[in-house]
Structures are given as structure tokens and as C-alpha cells.
N, C-alpha and C positions, 0 to 999 in steps of 0.2 A: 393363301399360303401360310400354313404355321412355321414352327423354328425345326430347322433340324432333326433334332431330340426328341422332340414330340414325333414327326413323321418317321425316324426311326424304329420306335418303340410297337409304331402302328405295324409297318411293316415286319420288323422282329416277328409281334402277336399274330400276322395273318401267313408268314413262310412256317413258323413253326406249329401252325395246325397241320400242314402239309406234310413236313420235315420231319424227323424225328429230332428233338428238342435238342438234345446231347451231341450233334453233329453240328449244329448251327451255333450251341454257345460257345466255345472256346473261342472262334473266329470271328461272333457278334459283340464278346466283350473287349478283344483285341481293335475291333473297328469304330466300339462305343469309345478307347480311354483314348484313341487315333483323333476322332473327331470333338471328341472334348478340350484334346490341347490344341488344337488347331483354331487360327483366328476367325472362321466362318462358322458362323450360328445359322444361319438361314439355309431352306432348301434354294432357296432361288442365287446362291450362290456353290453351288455343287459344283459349276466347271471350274474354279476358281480353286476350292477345297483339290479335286482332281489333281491340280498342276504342283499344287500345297503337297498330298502325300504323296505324289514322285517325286521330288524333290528331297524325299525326308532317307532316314539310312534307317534301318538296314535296309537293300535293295531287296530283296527278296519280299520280305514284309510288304512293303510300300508297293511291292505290284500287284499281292496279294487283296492287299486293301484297296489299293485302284478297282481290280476286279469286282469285288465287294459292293465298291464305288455305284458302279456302275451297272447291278444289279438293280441297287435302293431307286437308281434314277428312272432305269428300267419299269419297274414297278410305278412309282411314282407317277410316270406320264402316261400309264392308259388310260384309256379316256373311264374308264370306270371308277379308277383311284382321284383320278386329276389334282395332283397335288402340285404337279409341274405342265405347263400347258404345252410345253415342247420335252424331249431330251436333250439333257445340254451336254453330254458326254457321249453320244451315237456317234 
């Protein structure tokens, strides 16, 4: 398991071959400065980060990036990524 930020960046690199770039940045740099100030580095602490940005204001935002959240985790735990050996946010 690497830190966060590095599994981020991975994930970022592989929606945005998908995505058209410009539609995923506003909402990947809002979810980067999200997880920056937040006390969890590690992926192996996502459900934990989860409870962290519902808890944070504005509400709208914070479900936004739950969403988000929960995509990264998505991704994370197939078995072909295996960054996370379960989803801890399913």
C-alpha cells in the first residue's frame, strides 16, 4: 500500500485517459487541497478520511468529495489495481 497522494495521482493518470481531463480537474483539485488538509496520509485509512470530510462544512462540498471518496476507493480495490485488498467505504 502506498500513501494516499501517490495512489491518487495514479488514479487521477488512469480516469483521465478515460474522461475528458477538463471535467475531472476542477473537482480532482478540490479533492487533492480536501485530502491534503486532512489528518490521513494513507490509503489504508480512507474509511476514516470518509467520516473526516462529512464532518467538514460546507455540506454540499463534503458529499461531493465523499462521492469522489468513494470512487478513488472503488478503483483502488479491484483486483487488478489492488491498492486496497477490500473497500472500506462499500
Amino acid at each position: 500500500m502506498g500513501t494516499l497522494i501517490t495512489d491518487l495521482d495514479c488514479w487521477y493518470a488512469e480516469k483521465s485517459a478515460v474522461v475528458q481531463p477538463q471535467t475531472m480537474d476542477t473537482t480532482y483539485r478540490q479533492f487533492r487541497h480536501w485530502v491534503d488538509a486532512s489528518p490521513f496520509q494513507e490509503t489504508s485509512e480512507c474509511r476514516s478520511l470518509l467520516v473526516w470530510m462529512l464532518q467538514r462544512e460546507p455540506r454540499k462540498a463534503s458529499i461531493k468529495m465523499a462521492k469522489v471518496l468513494k470512487s478513488f476507493c472503488s478503483w483502488a480495490s479491484t483486483p487488478d489495481v489492488a491498492r486496497l485488498k477490500v473497500n472500506p467505504v462499500a
